[in-house]
MARBA-3410 file (N, C-alpha, C, O; in Angstrom, 1 decimal):
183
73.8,48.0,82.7,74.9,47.1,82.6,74.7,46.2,81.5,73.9,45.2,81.5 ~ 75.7,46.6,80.1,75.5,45.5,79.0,74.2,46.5,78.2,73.5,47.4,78.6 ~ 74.3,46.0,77.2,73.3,46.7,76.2,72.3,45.3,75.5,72.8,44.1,75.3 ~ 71.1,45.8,75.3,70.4,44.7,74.2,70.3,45.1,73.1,69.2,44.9,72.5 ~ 71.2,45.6,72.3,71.2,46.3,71.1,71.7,45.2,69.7,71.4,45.0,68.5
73.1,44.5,70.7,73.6,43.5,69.6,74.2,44.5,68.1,74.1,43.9,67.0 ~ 74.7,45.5,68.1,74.6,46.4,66.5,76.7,45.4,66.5,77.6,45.1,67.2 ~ 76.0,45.4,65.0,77.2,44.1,64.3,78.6,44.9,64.9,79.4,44.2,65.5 ~ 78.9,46.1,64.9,80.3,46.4,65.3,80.5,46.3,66.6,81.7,46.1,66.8 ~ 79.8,46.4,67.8,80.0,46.4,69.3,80.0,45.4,69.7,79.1,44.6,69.7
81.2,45.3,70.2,81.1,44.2,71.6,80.5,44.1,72.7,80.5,43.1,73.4 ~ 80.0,45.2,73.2,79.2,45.5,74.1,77.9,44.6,74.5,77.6,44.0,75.6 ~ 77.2,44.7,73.2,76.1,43.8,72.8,76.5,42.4,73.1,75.8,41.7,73.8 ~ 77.8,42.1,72.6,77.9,40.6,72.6,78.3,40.0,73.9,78.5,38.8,74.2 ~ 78.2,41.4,75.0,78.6,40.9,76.3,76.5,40.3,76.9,76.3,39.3,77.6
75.9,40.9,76.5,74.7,40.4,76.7,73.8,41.6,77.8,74.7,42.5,78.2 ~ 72.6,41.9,78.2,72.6,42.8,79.0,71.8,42.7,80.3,70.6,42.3,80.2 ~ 72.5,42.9,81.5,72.0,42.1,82.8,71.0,43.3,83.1,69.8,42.9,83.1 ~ 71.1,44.8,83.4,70.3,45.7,84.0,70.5,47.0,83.5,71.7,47.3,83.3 ~ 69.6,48.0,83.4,69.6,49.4,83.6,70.0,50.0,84.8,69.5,49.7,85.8
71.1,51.2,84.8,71.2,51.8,85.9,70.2,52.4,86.2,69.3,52.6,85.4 ~ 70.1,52.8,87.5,68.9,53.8,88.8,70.1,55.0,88.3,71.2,55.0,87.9 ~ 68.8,56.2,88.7,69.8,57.4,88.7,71.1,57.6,89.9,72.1,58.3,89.9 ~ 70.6,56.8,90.7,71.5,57.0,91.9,72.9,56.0,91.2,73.9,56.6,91.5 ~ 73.0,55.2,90.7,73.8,54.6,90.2,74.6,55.3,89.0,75.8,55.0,89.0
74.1,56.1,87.9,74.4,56.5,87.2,75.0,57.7,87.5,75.8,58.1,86.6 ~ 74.9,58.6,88.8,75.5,59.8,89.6,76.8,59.2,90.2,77.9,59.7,90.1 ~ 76.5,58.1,91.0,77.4,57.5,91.7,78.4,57.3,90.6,79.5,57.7,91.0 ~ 78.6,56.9,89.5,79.9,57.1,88.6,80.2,57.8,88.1,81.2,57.5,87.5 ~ 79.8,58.9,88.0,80.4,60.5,87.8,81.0,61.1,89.2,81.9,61.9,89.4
80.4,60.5,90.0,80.7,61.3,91.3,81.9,60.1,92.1,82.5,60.4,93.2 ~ 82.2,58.9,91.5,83.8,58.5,92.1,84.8,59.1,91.0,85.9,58.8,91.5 ~ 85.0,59.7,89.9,85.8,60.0,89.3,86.5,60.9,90.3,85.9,61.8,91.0 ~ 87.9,60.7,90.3,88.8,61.5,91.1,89.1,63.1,90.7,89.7,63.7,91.6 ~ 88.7,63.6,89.8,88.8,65.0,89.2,87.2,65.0,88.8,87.0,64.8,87.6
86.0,65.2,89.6,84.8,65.8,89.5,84.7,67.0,89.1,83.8,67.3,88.2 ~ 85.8,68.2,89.9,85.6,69.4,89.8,86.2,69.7,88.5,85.6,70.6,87.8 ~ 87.1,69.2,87.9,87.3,69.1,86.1,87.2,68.4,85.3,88.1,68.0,84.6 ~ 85.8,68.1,85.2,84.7,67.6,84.6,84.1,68.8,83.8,83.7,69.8,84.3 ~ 84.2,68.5,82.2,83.7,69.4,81.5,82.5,68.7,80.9,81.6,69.6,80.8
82.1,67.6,80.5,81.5,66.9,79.4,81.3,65.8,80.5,81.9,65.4,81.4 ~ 80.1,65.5,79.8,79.1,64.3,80.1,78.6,63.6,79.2,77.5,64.1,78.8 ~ 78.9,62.4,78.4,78.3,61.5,77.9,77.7,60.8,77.7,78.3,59.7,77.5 ~ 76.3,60.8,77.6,75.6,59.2,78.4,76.1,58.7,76.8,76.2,59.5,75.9 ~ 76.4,56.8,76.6,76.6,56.3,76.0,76.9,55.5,75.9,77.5,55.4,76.9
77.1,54.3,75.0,77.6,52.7,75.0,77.5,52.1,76.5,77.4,52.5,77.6 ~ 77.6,51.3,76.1,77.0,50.0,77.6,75.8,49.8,78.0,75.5,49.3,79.1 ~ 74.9,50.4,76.7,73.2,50.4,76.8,72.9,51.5,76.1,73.5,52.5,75.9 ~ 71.8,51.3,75.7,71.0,52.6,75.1,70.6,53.7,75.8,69.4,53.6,75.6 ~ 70.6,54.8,76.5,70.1,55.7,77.2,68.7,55.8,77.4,68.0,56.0,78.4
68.3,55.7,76.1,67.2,56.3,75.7,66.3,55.0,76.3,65.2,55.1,77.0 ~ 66.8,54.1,76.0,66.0,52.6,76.9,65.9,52.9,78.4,64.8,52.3,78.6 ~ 66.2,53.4,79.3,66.4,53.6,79.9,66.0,55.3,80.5,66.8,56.1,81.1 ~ 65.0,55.4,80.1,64.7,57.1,80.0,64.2,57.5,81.1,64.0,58.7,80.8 ~ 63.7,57.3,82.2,63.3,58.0,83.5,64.2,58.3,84.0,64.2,59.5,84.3
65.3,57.4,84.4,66.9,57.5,85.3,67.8,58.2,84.3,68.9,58.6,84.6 ~ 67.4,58.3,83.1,68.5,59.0,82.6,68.3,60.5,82.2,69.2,61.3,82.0 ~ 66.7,60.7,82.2,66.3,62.5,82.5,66.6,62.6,84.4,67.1,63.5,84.9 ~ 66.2,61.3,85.1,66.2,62.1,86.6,67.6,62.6,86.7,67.7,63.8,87.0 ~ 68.8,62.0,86.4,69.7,62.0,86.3,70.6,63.3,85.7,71.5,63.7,86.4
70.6,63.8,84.7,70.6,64.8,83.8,69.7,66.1,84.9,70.2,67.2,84.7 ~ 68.8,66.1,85.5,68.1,67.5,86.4,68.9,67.0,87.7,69.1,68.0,88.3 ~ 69.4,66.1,88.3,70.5,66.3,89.3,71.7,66.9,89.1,72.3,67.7,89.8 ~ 72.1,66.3,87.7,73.3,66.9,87.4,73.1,68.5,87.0,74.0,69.3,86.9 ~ 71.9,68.8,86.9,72.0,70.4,86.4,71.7,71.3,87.4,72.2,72.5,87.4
70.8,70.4,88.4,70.3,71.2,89.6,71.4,72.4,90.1,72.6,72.2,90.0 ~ 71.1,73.4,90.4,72.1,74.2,91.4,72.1,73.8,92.6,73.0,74.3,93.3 ~ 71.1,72.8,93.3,71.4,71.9,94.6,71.9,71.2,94.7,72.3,70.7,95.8 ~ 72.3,70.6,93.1,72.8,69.3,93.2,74.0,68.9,92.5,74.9,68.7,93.3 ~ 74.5,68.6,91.1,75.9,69.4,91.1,76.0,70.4,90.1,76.9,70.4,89.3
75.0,71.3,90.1,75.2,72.6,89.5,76.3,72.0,88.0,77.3,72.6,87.6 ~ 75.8,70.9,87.4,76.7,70.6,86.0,76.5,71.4,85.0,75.2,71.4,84.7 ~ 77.2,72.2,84.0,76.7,72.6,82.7,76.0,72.0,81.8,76.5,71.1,81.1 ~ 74.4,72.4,81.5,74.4,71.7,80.7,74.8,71.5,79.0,74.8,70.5,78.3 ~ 75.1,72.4,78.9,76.2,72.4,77.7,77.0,71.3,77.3,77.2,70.7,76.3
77.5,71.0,78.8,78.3,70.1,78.9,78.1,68.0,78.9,78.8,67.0,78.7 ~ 76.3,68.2,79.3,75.8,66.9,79.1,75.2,66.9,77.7,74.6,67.8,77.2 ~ 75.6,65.6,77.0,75.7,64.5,75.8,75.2,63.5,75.7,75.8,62.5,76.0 ~ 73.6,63.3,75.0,73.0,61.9,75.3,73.1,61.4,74.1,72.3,61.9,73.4 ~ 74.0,60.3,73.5,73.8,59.5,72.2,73.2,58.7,72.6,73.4,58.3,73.8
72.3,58.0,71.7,71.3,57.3,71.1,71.4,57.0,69.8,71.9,57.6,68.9 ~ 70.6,55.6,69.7,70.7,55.1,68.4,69.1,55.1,67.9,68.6,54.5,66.9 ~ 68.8,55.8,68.8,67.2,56.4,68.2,66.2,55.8,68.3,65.4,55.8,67.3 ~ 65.7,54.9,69.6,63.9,54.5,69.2,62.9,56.1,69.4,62.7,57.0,70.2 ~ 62.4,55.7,68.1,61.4,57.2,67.7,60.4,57.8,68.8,60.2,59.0,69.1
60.0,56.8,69.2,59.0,57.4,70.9,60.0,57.9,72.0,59.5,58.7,72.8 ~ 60.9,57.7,72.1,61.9,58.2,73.1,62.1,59.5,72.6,61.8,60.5,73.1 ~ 62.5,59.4,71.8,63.3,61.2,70.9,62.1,61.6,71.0,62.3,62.5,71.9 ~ 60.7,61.6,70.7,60.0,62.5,70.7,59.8,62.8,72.2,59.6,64.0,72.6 ~ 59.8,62.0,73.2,59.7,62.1,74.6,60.7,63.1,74.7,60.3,64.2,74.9
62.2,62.8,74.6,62.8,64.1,74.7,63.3,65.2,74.1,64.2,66.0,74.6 ~ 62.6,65.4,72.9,62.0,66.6,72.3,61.1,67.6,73.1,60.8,68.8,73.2 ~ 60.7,66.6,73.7,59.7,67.9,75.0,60.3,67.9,75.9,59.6,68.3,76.9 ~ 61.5,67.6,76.3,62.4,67.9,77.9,62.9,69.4,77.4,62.9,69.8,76.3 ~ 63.2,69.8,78.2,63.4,71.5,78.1,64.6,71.4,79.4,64.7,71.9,80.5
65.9,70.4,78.5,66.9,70.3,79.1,68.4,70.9,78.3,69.6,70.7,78.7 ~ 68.0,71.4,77.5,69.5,72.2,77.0,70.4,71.3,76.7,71.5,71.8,76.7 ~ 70.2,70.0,76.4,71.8,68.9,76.3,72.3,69.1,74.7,71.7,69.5,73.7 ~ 73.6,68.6,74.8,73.8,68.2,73.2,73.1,66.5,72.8,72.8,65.5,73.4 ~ 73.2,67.0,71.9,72.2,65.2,70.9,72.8,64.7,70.1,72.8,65.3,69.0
73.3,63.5,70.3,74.1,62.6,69.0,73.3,61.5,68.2,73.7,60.4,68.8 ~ 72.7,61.3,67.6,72.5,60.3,66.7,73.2,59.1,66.2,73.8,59.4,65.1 ~ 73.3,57.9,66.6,74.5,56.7,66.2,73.0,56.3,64.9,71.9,55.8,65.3 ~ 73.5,56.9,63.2,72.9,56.4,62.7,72.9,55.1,62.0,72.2,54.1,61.8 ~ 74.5,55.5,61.4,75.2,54.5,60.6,75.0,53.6,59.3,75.8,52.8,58.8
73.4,54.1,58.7,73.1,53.5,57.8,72.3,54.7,57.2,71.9,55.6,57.9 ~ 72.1,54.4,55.4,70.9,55.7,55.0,70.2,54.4,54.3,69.8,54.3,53.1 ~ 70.0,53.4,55.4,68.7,52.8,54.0,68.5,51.7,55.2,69.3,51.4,56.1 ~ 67.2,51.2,55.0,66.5,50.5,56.2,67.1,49.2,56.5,67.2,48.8,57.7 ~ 67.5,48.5,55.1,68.3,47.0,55.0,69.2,47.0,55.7,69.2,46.2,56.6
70.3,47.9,55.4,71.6,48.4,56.0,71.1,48.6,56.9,71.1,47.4,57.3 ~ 70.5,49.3,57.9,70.6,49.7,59.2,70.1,48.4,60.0,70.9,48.0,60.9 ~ 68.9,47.6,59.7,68.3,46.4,59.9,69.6,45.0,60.1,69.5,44.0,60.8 ~ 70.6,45.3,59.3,71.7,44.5,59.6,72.8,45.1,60.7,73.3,44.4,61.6 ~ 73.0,46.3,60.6,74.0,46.5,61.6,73.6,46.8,62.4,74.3,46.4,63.3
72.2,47.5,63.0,71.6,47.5,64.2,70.0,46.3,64.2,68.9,46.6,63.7 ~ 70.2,45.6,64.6,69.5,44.2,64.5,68.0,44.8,65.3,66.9,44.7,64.9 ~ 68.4,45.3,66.5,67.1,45.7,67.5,66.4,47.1,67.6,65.6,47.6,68.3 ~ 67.0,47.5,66.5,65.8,48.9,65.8,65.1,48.5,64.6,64.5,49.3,63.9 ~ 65.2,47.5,64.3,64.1,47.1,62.9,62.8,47.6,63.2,62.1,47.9,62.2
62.4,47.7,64.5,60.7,48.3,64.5,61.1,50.2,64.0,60.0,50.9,64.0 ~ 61.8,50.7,63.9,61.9,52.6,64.3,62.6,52.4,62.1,63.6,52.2,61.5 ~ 61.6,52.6,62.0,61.9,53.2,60.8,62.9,54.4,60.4,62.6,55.6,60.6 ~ 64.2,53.9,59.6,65.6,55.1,59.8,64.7,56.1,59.7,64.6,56.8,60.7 ~ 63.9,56.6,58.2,63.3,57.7,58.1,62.3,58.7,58.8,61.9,59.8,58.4
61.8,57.8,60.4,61.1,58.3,61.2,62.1,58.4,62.6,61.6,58.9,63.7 ~ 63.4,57.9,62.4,64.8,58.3,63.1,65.1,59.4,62.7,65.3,60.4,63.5 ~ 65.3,59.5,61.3,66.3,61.3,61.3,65.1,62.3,61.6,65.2,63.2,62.3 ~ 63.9,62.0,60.9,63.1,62.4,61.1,63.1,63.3,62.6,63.6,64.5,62.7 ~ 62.6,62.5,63.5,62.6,62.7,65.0,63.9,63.8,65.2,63.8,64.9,65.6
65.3,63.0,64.8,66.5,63.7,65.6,66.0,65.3,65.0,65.8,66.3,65.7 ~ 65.9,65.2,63.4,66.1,66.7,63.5,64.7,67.6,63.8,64.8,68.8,63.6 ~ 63.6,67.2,64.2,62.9,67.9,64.8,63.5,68.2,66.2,63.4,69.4,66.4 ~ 63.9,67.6,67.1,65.0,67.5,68.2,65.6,68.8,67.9,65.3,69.8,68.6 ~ 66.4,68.8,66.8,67.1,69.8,66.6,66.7,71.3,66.3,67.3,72.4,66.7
65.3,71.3,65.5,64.4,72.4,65.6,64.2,73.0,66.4,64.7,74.1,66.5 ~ 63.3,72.3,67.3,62.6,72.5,68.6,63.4,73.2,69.3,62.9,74.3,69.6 ~ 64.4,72.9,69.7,65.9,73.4,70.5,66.5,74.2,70.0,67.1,74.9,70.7 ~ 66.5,74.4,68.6,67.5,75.5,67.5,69.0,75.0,68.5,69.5,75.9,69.1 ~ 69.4,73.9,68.6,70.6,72.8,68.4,71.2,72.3,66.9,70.7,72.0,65.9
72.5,72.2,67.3,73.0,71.6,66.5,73.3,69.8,66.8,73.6,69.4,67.9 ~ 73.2,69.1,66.0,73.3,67.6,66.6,73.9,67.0,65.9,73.9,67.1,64.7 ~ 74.7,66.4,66.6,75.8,65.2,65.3,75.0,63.6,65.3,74.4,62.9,66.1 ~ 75.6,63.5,63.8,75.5,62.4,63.4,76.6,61.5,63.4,77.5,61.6,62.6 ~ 76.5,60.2,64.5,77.3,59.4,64.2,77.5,58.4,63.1,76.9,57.4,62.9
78.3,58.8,62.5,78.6,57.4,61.0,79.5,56.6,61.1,80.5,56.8,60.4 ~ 79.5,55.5,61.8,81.0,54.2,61.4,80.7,53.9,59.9,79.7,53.4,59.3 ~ 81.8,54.4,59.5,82.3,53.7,57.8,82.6,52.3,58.1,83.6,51.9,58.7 ~ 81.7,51.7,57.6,82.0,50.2,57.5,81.8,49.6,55.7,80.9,49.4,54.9 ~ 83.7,49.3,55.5,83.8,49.5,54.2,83.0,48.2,53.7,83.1,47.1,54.3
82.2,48.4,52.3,81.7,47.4,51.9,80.2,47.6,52.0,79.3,47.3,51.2 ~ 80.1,48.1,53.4,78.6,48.1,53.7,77.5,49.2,53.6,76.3,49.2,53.2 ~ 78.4,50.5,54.2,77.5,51.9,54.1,78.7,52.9,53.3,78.3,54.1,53.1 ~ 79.4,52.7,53.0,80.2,53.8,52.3,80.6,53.7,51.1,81.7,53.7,50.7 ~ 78.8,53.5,50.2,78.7,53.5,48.7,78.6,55.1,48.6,78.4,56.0,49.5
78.6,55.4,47.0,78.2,56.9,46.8,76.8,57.5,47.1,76.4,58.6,47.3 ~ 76.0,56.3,46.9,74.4,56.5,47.5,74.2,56.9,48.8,73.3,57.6,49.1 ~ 75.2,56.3,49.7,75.1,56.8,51.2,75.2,57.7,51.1,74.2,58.5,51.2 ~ 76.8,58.5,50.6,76.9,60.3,50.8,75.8,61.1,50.3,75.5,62.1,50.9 ~ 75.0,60.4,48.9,73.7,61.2,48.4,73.0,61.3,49.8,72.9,62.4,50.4
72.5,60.0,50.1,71.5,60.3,51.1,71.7,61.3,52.3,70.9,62.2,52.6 ~ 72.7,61.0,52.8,73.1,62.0,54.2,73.1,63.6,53.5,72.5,64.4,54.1 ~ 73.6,64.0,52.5,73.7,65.1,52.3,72.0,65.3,52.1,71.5,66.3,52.6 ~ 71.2,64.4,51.3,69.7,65.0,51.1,69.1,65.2,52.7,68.4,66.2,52.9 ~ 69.3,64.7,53.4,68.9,64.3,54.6,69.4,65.8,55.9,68.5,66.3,56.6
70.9,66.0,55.8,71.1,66.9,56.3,71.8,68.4,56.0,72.2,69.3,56.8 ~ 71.9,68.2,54.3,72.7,69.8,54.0,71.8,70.7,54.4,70.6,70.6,54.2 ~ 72.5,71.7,54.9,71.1,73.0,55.4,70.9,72.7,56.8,70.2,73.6,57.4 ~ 71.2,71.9,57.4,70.3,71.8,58.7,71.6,72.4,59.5,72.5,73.1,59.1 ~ 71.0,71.8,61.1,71.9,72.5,62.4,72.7,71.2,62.4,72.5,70.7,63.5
73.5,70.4,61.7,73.9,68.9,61.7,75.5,69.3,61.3,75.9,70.0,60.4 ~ 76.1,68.7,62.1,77.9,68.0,62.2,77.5,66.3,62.0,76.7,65.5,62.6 ~ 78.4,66.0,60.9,78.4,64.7,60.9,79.5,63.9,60.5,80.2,63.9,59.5 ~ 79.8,63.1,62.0,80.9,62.6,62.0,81.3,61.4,61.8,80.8,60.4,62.4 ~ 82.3,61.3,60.8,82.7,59.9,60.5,83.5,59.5,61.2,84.6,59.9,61.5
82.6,57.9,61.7,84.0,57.2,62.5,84.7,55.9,62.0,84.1,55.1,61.2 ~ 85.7,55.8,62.3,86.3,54.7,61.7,86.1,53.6,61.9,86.3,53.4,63.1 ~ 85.8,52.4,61.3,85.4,51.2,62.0,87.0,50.3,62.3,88.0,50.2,61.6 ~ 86.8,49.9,63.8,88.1,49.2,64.3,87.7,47.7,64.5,86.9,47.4,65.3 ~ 88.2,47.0,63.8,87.9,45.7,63.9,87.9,45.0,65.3,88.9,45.1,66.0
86.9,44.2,65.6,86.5,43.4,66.7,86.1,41.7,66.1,85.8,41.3,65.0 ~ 86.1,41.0,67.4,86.6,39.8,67.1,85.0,39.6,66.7,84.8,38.4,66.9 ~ 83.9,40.2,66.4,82.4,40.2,66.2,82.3,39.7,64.6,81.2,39.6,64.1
END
């Protein structure tokens, strides 16, 4: 409930953050959606980090896959993260089949240090690092989230970097558009 991330574009952050869901909490809102049974996709994301939260959000993810329990695709589960490095490598060893999104948003540590304020300890380069070992390990494809935030990350050095970073790999990387908030 609420995120401690604070990253300059989310309001989320600026709502403040009271708690982590329990896995039982985090089922329990997939399971009041009025159309369960057409349910394709599962996204853990925004309103906290997932990855902060990483016991209830693997228990969670093996209920939803269980065949006892709702037999979910996992194809169809989606964990973005904005990447602390000990986590990714934690779930680099889960042997859970999910898709993987990376909110990176910056290719240089300053930039990222400003728009995400509470990853200054995870060094970006030991972030892509991680994701795309993530993506090895798995022989996955993973997206990269990018908000274009004009002025800030969408100099021509950014495109250098992302392309040095992921041409050749198993990476989709998608640019999102930044929507102005009262932040």
């Amino acid at each position: 409930v609420g995120c401690k991330m604070n990253c300059l574009f989310c309001m989320t952050g600026k709502q403040g953050f009271t708690k982590n869901l329990t896995a039982n909490e985090i089922l329990n809102q997939i399971q009041s959606l009025p159309e369960t049974d057409e349910l394709t996709n599962i996204v853990f994301m925004g309103m906290g980090e997932p990855l902060f939260n990483y016991d209830n959000l693997i228990k969670s993810i093996h209920i939803l896959r269980d065949r006892n329990g709702l037999n979910f695709p996992t194809d169809g589960i989606n964990v973005s993260t904005v990447g602390p490095v000990e986590q990714l490598k934690r779930l680099r060893e889960e042997h859970l089949k999910i898709q993987f999104t990376l909110s990176l948003h910056a290719t240089d540590q300053a930039t990222r240090n400003m728009i995400m304020p509470h990853m200054k300890s995870n060094s970006i380069h030991s972030v892509v690092e991680a994701a795309l070992s993530y993506s090895e390990r798995h022989n996955r494809k993973i997206t990269i989230a990018y908000l274009l935030a004009p002025g800030i990350n969408d100099r021509a050095s950014d495109v250098r970097q992302l392309g040095k970073w992921f041409r050749g790999k198993n990476v989709l990387i998608n640019l999102l558009q930044y929507n102005e908030t009262a932040c």
